[in-house]
NUDREN-316018 format. One line per field, with one value per residue (C-alpha): residue in three letters; residue number from 1; z, x, y. Coordinates in steps of 0.02 Angstrom, whole numbers, plus 50000, padded with zeros to 5 digits. Example, Ala and Ser with C-alpha at 12.3 -4.5 7.8 and 13.67 -1.06 7.14 Angstrom:
2
sedo = c(ALA:SER)
loro = c(1:2)
c3 = c(50390:50357)
c1 = c(50615:50684)
c2 = c(49775:49947)
END
This chain:
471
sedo = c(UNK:UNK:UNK:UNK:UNK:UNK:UNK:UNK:UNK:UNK:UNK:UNK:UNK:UNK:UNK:UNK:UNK:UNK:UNK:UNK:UNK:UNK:UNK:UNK:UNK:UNK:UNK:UNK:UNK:UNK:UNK:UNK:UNK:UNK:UNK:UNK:UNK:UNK:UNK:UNK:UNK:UNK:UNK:UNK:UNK:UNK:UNK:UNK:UNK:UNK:UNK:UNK:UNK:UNK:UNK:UNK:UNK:UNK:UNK:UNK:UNK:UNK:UNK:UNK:UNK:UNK:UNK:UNK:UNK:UNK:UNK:UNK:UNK:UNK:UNK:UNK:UNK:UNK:UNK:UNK:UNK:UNK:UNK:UNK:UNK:UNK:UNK:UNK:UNK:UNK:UNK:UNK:UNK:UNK:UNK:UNK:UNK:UNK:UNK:UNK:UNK:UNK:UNK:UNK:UNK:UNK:UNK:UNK:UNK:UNK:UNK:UNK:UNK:UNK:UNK:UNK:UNK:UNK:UNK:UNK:UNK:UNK:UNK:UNK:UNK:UNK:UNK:UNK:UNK:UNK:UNK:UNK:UNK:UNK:UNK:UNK:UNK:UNK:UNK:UNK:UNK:UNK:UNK:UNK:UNK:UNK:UNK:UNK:UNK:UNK:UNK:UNK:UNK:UNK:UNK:UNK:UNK:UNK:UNK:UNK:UNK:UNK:UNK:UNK:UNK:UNK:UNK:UNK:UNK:UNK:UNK:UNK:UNK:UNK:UNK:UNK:UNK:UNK:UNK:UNK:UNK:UNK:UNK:UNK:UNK:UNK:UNK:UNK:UNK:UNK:UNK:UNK:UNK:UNK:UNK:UNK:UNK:UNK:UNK:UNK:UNK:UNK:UNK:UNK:UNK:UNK:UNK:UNK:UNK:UNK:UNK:UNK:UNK:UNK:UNK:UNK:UNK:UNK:UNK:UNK:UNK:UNK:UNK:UNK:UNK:UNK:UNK:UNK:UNK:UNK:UNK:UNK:UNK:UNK:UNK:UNK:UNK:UNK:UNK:UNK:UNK:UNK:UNK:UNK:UNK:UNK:UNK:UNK:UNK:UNK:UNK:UNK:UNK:UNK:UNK:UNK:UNK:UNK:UNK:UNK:UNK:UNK:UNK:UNK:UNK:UNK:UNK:UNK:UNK:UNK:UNK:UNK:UNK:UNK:UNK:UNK:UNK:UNK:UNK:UNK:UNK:UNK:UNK:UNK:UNK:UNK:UNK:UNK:UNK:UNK:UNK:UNK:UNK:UNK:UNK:UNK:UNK:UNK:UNK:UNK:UNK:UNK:UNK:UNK:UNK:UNK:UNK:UNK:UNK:UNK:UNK:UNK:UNK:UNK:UNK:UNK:UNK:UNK:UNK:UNK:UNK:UNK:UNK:UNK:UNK:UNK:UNK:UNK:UNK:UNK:UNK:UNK:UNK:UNK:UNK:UNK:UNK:UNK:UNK:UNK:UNK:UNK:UNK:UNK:UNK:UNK:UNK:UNK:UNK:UNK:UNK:UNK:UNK:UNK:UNK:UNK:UNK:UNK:UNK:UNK:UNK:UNK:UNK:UNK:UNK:UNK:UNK:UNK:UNK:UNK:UNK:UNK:UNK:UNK:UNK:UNK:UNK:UNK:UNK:UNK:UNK:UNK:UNK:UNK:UNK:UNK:UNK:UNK:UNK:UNK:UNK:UNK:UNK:UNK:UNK:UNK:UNK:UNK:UNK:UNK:UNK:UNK:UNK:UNK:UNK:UNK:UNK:UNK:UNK:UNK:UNK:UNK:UNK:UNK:UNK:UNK:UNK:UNK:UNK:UNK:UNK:UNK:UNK:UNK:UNK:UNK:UNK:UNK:UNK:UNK:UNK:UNK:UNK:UNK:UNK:UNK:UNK:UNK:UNK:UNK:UNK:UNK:UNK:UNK:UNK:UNK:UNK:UNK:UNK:UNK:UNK:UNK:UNK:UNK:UNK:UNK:UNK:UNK:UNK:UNK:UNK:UNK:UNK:UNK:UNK:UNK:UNK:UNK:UNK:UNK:UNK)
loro = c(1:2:3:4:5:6:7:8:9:10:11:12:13:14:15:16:17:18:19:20:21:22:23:24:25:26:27:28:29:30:31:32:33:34:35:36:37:38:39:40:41:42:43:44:45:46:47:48:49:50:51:52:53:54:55:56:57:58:59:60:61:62:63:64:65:66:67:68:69:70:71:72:73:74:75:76:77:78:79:80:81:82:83:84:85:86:87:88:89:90:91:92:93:94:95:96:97:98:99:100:101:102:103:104:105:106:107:108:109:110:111:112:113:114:115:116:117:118:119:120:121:122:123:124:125:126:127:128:129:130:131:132:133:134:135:136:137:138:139:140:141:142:143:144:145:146:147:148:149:150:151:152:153:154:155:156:157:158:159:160:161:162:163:164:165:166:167:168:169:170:171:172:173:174:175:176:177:178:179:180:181:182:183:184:185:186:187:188:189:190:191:192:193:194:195:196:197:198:199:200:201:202:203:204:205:206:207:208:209:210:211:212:213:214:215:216:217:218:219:220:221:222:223:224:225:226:227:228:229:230:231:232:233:234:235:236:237:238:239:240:241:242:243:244:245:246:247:248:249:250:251:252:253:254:255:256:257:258:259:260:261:262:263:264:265:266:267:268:269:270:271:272:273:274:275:276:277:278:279:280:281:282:283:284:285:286:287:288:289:290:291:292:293:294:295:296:297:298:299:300:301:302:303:304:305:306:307:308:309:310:311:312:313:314:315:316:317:318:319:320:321:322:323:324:325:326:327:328:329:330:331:332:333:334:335:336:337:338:339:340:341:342:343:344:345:346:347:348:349:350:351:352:353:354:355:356:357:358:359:360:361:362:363:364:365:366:367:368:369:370:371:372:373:374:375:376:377:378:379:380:381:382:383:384:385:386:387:388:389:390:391:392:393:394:395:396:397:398:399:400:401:402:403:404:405:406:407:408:409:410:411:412:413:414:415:416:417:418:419:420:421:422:423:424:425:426:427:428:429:430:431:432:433:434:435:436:437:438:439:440:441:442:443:444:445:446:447:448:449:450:451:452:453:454:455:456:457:458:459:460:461:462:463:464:465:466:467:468:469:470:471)
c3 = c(49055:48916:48958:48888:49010:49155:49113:49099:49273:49365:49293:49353:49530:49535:49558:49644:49657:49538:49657:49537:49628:49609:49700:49750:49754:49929:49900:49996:49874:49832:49784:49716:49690:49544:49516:49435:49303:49242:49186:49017:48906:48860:49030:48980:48833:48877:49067:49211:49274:49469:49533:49535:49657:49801:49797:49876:49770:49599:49507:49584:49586:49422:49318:49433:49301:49270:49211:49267:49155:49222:49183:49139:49186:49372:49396:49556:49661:49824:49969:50087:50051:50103:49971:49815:49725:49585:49612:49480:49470:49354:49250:49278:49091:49064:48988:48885:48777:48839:48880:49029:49173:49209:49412:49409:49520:49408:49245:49331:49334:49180:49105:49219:49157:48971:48990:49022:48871:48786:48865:48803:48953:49007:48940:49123:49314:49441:49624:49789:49928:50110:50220:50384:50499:50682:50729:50873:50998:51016:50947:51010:50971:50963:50927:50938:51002:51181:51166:51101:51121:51055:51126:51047:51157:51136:51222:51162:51228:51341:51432:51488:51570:51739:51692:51757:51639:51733:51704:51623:51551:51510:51364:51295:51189:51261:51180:51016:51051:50953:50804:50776:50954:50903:50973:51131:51134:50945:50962:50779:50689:50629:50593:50472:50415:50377:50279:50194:50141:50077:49978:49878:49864:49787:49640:49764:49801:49959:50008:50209:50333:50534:50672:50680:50794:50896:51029:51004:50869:50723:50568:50408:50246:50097:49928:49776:49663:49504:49371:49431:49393:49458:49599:49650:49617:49720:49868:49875:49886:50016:50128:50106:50137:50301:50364:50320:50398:50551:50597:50543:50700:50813:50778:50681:50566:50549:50406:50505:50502:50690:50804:50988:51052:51076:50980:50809:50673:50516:50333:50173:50107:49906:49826:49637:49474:49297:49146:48972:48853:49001:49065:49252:49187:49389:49403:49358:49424:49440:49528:49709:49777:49606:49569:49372:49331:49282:49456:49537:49431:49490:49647:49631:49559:49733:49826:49740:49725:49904:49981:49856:49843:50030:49984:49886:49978:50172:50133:50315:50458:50558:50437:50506:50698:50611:50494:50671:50715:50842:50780:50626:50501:50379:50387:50306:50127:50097:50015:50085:50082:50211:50317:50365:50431:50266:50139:50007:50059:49921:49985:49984:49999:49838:49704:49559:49423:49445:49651:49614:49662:49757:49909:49956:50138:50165:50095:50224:50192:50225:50029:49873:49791:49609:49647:49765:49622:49502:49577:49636:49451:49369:49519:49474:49276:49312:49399:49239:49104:49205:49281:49452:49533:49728:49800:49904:50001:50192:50262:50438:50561:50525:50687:50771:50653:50738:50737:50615:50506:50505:50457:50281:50254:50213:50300:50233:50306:50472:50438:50264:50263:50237:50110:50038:50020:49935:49821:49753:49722:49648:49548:49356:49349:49406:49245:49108:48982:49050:49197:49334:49265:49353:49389:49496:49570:49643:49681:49808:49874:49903:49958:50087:50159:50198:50242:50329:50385:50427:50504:50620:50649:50718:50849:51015:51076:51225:51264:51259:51401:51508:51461:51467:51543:51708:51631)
c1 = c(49615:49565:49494:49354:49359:49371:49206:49105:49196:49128:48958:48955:48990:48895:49043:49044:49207:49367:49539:49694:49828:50015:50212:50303:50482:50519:50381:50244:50063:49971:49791:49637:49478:49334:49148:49124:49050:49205:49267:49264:49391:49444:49527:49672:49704:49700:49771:49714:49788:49892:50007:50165:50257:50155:50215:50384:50539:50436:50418:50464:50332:50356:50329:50203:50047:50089:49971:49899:49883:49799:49856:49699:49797:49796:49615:49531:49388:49464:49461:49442:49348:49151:49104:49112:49276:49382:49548:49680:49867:49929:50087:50150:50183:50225:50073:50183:50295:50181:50333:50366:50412:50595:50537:50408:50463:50351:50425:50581:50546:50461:50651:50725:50634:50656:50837:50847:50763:50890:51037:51001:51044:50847:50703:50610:50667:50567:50563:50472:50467:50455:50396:50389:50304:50235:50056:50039:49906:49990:50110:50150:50308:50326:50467:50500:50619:50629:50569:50560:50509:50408:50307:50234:50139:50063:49951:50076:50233:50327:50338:50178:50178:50149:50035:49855:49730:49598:49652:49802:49824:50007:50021:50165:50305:50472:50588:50654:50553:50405:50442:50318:50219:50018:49874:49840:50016:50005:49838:49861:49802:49644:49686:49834:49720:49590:49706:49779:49596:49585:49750:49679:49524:49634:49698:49871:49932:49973:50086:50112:50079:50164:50217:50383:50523:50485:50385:50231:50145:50293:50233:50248:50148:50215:50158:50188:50334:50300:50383:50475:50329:50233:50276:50308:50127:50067:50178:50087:49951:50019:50061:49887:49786:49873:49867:49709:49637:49752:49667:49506:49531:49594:49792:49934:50048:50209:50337:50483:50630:50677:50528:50608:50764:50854:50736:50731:50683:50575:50667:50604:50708:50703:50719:50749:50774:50824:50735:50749:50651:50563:50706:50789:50978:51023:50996:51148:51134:51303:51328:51375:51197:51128:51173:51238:51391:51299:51169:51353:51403:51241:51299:51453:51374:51237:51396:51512:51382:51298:51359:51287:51103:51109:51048:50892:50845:50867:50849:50796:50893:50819:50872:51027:50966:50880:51072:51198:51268:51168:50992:50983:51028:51145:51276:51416:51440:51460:51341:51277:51183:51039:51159:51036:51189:51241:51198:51152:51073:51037:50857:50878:50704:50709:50799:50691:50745:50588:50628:50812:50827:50963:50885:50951:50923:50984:50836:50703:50503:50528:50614:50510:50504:50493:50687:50740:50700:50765:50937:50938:50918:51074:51165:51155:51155:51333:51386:51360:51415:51590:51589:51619:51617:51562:51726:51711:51546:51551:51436:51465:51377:51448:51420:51552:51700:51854:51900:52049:51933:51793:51911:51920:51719:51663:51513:51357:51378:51339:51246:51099:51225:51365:51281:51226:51407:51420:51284:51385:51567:51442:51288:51348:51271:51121:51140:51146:50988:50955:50824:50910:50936:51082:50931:50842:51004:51043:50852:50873:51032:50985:50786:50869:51016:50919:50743:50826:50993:51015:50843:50910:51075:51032:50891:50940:50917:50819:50951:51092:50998:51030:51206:51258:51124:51249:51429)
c2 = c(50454:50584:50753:50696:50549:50652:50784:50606:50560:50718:50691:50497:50579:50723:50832:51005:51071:51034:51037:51098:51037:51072:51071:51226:51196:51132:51002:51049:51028:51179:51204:51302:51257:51298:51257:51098:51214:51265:51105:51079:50999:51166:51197:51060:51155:51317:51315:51417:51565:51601:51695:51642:51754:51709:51536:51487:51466:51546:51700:51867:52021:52082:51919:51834:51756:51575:51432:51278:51127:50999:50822:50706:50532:50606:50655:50568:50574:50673:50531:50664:50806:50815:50887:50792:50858:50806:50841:50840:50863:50992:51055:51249:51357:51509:51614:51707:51588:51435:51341:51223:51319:51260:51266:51172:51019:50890:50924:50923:50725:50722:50775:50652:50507:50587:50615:50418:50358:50466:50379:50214:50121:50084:50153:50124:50157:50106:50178:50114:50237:50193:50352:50352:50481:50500:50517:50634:50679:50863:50973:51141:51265:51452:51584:51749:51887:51853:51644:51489:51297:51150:51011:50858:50719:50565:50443:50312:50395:50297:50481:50445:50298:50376:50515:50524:50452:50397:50240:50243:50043:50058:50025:50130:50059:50092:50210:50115:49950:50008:49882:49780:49759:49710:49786:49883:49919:49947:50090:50161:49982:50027:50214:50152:50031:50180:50259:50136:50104:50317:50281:50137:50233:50360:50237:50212:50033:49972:49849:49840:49958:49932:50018:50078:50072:50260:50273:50411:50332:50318:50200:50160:50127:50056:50095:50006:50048:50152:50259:50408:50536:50445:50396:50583:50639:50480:50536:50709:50623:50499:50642:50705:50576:50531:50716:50723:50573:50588:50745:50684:50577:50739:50677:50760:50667:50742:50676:50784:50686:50684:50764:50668:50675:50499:50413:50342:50478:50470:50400:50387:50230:50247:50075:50092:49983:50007:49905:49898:49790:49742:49679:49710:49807:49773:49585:49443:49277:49283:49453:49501:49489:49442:49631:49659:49776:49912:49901:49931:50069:50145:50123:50208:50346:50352:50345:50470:50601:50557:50720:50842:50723:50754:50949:50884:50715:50778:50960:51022:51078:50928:50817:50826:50786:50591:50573:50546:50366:50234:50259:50148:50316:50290:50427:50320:50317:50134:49987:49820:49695:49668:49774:49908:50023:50068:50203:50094:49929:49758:49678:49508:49462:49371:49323:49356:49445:49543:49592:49632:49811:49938:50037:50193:50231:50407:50526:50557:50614:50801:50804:50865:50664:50740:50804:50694:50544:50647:50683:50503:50437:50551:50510:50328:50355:50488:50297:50187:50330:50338:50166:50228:50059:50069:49967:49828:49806:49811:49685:49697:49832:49989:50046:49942:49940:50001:50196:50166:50045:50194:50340:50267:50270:50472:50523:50599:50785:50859:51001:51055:51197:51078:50970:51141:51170:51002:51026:51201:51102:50953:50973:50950:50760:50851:51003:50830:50827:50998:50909:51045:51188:51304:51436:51283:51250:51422:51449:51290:51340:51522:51486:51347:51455:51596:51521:51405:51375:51567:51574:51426:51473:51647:51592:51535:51373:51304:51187:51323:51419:51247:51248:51418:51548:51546:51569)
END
């Protein structure tokens, strides 16, 4: 779509408001709106003016104007808003030298899918997200000085399977046995199925959409796969839809990787593909799993680098409660396939040339997708460059090899400050082409240690007052 295009597009629809939409740097989508009468094709040329330093990981006090350039290929109708708006996703400059701001988390990706074309190796990757996310009735939490706590609920949560409700009709998935039971038991079918409407009303495709294996509402809804861009401004918009309609219908979606305790947490498994010439660089007929040499170099690469990626594709604190052993997470470094235990799983589904793809199950939904693609992509391109092959595979669970067998397979880390620590000792795959920049690198580390870790480290727990309040 041309500017052009898009001024006709708000006419057809009798536009009010135009939504300039972009990512700070931990990934969560940022906004303002204008009059409809400020659109003109101008705007895209010239850019529109914010301020930088009140956004999170961006400018400090002292150099806070940046601009906004909207990108006419992402201009929509907004699914959700009342008010007829236009919302577009937009570019960050700086007003000064007009160049690409080097934190700005979509040209990030744009150099990621540039510094492949310049590789030679494929001229196209493909990626296919799978997020997964609860819908909740009620969440609750507070902190300060003196307390702290949190409390989510849900009509579906097999908690609540005595609790007065006047009736209460039992239906409420046991802990872990919520995958794939159909309606009553299954009460979010037509609100997934609202949304998945909203998404394709938003230009998104959508492949399947299910309830997932947590009690409390988890699911899933697929989109499908795209180009690396792409597919990161679609999954802002993923997230916002589903918030969006979610508390349309007086629930809360939340994309946190493990909100209960002893039940299964939230992933984002990343399944990815190289092509050149229009041709699959991963598929051989004759290849463990129909996989080609370089698809396993790729691998290697995922695997050798896993620790470090850890920082950028499960970059919260409770990223770290979803990545432990027993609950279908894949904390050990290894590749398979259809063995869901490991790191890096093969699909089997088919075995078209077309379908042959790797799927890496370790990043989860609370990750910034324009980095966590990126880092994913030289990971696996670091792989083929030094032909780090992956090993043998391990097709058998994981989970039950013997302790001797198991102290040969690393483990993704324990902690975001450990794979923090990674990140530092590991990031120069990440520094090739230029896509991260060293300044991007520190920002994260710093912005995440001290936000974060720190913040978390330094607060008691309630659990500790249970285990220690009478010593």
């Amino acid at each position: 779509m041309t500017p052009s295009e898009v001024v006709a597009l708000a006419k057809e629809h009798d536009v009010k408001i135009v939504d300039l939409k972009f990512t700070d740097l931990p990934g969560m989508w940022q906004h303002f709106s204008m009059m409809a009468e400020e659109l003109t094709e101008d705007l895209f040329e010239e850019g529109c003016g914010f301020d930088g330093s009140s956004i999170r990981g961006f400018q400090a006090i002292n150099e806070s104007d940046m601009l906004l350039f909207p990108d006419p290929t992402t201009a929509i109708i907004d699914p959700v808003c009342k008010v007829p708006t236009l919302s577009i996703t937009c570019n960050i400059k700086d007003p000064i030298t007009l160049e690409n701001y080097t934190r700005d988390v979509r040209y990030i990706a744009q150099k990621a899918e540039a510094y492949l074309q310049s590789t030679g190796i494929a001229d196209m990757s493909y990626w296919g997200p799978e997020a997964e996310f609860y819908l909740l009735n009620d969440i609750r939490y507070g902190q300060n000085q003196h307390s702290g706590f949190y409390s989510v609920d849900s009509v579906e949560g097999s908690w609540n399977s005595g609790r007065e409700e006047n009736p209460n009709l039992g239906y409420k998935p046991r802990y872990k046995e919520g995958y794939f039971p159909v309606p009553p038991s299954d009460t979010l079918q037509d609100l997934r199925s609202e949304i998945c409407l909203k998404l394709m009303e938003a230009g998104i495709d959508v492949e399947v959409h299910h309830h997932e294996v947590g009690t409390a509402g988890q699911g899933e809804i697929d989109i499908r796969f795209g180009e690396l861009t792409a597919t990161g401004d679609k999954m802002a918009l993923y997230k916002y839809i589903i918030k969006n309609v979610a508390r349309e219908n007086n629930l809360v979606a939340t994309f946190m990787p493990k909100p209960l305790f002893q039940d299964n947490g939230s992933g984002m498994h990343v399944h990815q593909s190289l092509w050149k010439n229009g041709k699959n660089i991963f598929y051989d007929p004759q290849g463990y799993s129909l996989l080609s040499e370089d698809a396993l170099y790729y691998i290697g690469g995922l695997l050798a680098h896993a620790r470090s990626l850890c920082a950028i594709i499960a970059p919260t604190t409770n990223s770290y409660k979803r990545l432990v052993p027993g609950y279908e997470a894949p904390v050990n470094i290894a590749y398979s396939q259809r063995n869901r235990s490991a790191c890096v799983r093969i699909p089997v589904y088919s075995k078209s040339e077309k379908g042959k793809r790797i799927e890496f199950r370790t990043p989860d939904p609370s990750c910034n997708s324009y980095l966590a693609f990126s880092a994913l992509l030289l990971a696996g391109l670091d792989g083929i460059q030094n032909r780090i092959h992956p090993g043998e595979p391990l097709d058998r669970d994981l989970y039950d090899l013997e302790p001797e067998e198991l102290a040969d397979i690393e483990s993704t880390p324990g902690s975001l400050g450990d794979a923090l620590d990674a990140l530092e000792e590991d990031h120069e795959y990440l520094l090739k082409g230029d896509v991260f920049t060293q300044d991007v690198l520190d920002t994260w580390i710093d912005y995440k240690r001290e936000n974060e870790v720190d913040a978390v480290n330094m607060r008691p727990h309630p659990y500790e007052f249970f285990l220690y309040h009478d010593i």
